[in-house]
N, C-alpha and C positions, 0 to 999 in steps of 0.2 A: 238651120235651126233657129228657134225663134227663144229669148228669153223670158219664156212662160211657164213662171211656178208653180204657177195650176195644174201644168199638165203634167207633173210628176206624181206617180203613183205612190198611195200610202202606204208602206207597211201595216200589217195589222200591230195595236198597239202592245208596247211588250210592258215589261211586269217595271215598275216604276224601281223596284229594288234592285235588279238584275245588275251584275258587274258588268262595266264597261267590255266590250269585245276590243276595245285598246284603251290602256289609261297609260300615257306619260307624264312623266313630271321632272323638270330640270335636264330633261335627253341634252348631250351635247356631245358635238364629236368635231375633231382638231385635224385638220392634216399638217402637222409642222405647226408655222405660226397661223396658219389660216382655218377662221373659224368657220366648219360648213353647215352645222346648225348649233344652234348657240340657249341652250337652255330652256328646249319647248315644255309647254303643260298643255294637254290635248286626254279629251275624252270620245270617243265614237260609240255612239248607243249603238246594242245588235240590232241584227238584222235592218240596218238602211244602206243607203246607196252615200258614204259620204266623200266629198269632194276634197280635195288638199291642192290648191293651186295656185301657180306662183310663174316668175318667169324664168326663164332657162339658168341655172346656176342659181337657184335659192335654195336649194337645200333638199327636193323634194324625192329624187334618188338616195342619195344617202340617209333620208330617215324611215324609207323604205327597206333601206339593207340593214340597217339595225333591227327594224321591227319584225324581220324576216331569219333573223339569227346570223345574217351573214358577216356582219360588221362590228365588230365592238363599240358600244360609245364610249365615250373619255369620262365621261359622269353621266349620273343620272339613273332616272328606273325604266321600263320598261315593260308591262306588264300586257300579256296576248289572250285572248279566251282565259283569263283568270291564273294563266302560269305567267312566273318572271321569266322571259326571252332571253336574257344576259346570262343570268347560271343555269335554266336548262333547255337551251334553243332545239335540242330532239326531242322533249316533250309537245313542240309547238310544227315544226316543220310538217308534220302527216294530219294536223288537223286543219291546213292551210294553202291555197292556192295561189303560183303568179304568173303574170304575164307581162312581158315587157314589152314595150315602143319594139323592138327586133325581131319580136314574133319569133322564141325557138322552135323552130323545127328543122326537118332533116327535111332539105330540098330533094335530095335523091331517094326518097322511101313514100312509099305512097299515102294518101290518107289514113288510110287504114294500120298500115306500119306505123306510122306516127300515135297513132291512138294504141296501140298493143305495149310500145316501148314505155310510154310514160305510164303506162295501165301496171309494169311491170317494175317502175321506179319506186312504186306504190302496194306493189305487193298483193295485187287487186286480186283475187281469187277468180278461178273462170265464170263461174255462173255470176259472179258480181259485176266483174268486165262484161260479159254477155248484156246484161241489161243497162248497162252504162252507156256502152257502144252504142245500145241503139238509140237513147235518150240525145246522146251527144249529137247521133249523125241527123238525127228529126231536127232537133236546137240549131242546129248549124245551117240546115238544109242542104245537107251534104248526102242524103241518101241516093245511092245509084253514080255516084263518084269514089265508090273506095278503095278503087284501085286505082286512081287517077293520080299521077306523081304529084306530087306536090310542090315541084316546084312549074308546072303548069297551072296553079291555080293564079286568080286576079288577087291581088294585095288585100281587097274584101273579103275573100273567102280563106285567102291565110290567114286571117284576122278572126275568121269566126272558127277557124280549124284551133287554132292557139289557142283560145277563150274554151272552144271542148277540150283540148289535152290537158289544159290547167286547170279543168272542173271533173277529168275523170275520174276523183276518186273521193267526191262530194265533199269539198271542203266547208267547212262553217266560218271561213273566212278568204275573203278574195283580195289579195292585191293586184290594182293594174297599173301598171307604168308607164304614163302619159299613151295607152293602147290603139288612139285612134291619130296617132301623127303622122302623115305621107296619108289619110285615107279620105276618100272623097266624100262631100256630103253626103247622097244618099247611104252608102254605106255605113260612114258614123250614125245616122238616123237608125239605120234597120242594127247595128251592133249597139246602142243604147236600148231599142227595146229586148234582147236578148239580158241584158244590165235589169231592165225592169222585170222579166222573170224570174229569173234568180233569186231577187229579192224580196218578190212576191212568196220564193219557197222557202224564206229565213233566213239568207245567205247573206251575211254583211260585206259588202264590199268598200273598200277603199281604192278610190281611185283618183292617180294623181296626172292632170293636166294644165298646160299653158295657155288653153282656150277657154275663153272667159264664157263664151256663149254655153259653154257644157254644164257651167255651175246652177242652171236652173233643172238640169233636171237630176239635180242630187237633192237629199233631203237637209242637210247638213253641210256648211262650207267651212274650209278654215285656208286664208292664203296665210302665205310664207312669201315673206323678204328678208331677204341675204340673210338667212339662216332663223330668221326669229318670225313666231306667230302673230301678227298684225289685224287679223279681225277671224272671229270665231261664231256660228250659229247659223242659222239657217238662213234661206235668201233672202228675203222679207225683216228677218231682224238685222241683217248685216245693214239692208237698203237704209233701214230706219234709225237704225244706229250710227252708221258712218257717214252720211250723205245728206244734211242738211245744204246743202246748196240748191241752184238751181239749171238745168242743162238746156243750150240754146243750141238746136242744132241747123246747120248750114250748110247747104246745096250749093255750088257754084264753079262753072265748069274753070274756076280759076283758084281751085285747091291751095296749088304748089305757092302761091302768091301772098294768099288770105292765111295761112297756116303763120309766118312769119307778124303778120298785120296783128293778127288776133293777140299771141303772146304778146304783142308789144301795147297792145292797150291797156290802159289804168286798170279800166273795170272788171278786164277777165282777169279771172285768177289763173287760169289753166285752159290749153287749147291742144286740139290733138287729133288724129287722123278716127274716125270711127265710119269701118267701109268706107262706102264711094261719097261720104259725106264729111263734117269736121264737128265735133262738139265742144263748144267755149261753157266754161263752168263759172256762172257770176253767183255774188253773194245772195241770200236769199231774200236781203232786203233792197238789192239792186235796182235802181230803177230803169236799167236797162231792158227795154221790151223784145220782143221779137220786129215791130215795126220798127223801132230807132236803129236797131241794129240794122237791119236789111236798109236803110237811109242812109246810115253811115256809111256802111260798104259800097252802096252805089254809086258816095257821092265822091269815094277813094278812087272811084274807076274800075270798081271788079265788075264784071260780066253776068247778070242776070241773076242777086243773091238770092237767094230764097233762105228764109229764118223761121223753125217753130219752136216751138217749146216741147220738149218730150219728157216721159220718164225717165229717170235717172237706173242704166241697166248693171248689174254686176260689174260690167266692163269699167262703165264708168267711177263706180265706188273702190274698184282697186286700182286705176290712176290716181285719182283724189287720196288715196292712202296712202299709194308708194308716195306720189308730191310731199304730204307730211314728213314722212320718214327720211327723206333723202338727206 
């Protein structure tokens, strides 16, 4: 997947006055002394696809299980499709969908079993289930597999089996919990466009990953470190906002070598693995080029540098973030 905000699909526009489909303000929750989110304020317009992403242990599980009615926060509000979640989390639970990184399902119950149980967790009336059923197995493209066990399917297709049993009972709001982790590119690719119909049909979904390249195709981003909101708004204004710098990136079959080199020079501010390449982050009035650079490192002895200058990607703006905060 390619960091292209273009190619995320728009919601049609919604009514500018509409309540937030989430508003927090001051959420915070304590285990003992340890604080695992620490006083967020967060708005998510309906009906978009919005991002929450951050790295393993910032907080992004547990302000999902609050937001879900499962967890009490220690302070703070709350507030889901227009109910407060804290005093009455069963007004909110039947108009809301999740799916976790674990994929619940029953490995020994067929697809189809899996779809009848949660069809019934929900209280789904037959003829409602009936046409659910079949939306879900089309969505999925699971038709002509429904009695096929389920724990015979590939990790892609448990993946889009979950995403139907969590949509069986047409929620107006979706959580996913980090949903595409263990799953292979093309899969993640064809399970984000299933993300884009949904959303297409006014379905807001929140969904929380550690994969940076995912953040381009939400409409909305908000990372989280070690518990607190660090940049807020769409991809485009995070870029613009957070990322005045400039990003030098470096090819060189002598990685492991130039990674230590790079941090240790004056100029760069910040250096770091990005894929099969390295990006040094210098100031934006550096007069460091991509030619001096690619000089300097050859004349250090690394092996065939190659240096350009590229855009600066999501990825990059929540390194240069977490760097501030640390």
């Amino acid at each position: 997947m390619t960091d292209r905000p273009d190619d995320v699909p728009r919601p049609p526009e919604k009514d500018a006055g509409a309540e937030p489909a989430i508003s927090l303000r001051g959420l915070t929750k304590t285990f003992g002394d340890f604080t695992a989110v620490d006083g967020i304020d967060l708005d998510v317009p309906r009906g978009q696809i919005f991002g929450f992403l951050g790295p393993n242990g910032s907080g992004k599980t547990t302000t999902i299980r609050m937001l879900t009615g499962t967890l009490r926060p220690r302070a703070g509000t709350a507030r889901v499709l227009g109910v407060d979640v804290v005093r009455h989390p069963d007004r909110v639970k039947r108009r809301i969908g999740y799916m976790s990184q674990k994929f619940a399902l029953f490995e020994d119950m067929t697809v189809d079993e899996n779809l009848r149980f949660y069809a019934g967790v929900y209280d789904l009336p037959a003829e409602r289930f009936a046409a659910q059923r079949e939306y879900v197995l089309r969505m999925a493209d699971l038709v002509g597999r429904e009695d096929e066990l389920t724990r015979n399917l590939s990790v892609g297709w448990r993946q889009r089996l979950a995403l139907g049993a969590a949509t069986i009972h047409s929620p107006e709001l979706l959580f996913l919990d980090e949903p595409t982790s263990g799953v292979d590119p093309v899969a993640r690719r064809q399970f984000w466009d299933l993300l884009y119909d949904l959303a297409s049909r006014g379905v807001t979904l929140f969904v929380t990953t550690h994969y940076m390249d995912e953040a381009a195709h939400c409409n909305r981003l908000a990372f989280i470190y070690r518990g607190r909101i660090i940049a807020d708004g769409s991809p485009s204004e995070i870029r613009s906002e957070h990322m005045d710098q400039r990003i030098l990136d470096i090819s060189t079959p002598d990685v492991d070598a130039v990674l230590p080199w790079l941090e240790a020079a004056d100029d760069v501010q910040e250096a770091y693995l990005s894929g099969a390449s390295l990006h040094a982050v210098v100031a934006a009035d550096s007069p460091l080029t991509p030619a001096a650079l690619t000089g300097r490192l050859a004349a250090a002895g690394f092996a065939r540098p190659d240096v350009v200058e590229v855009p600066a990607t999501i990825e990059d703006v929540f390194v240069n973030l977490v760097a501030r905060h640390r």
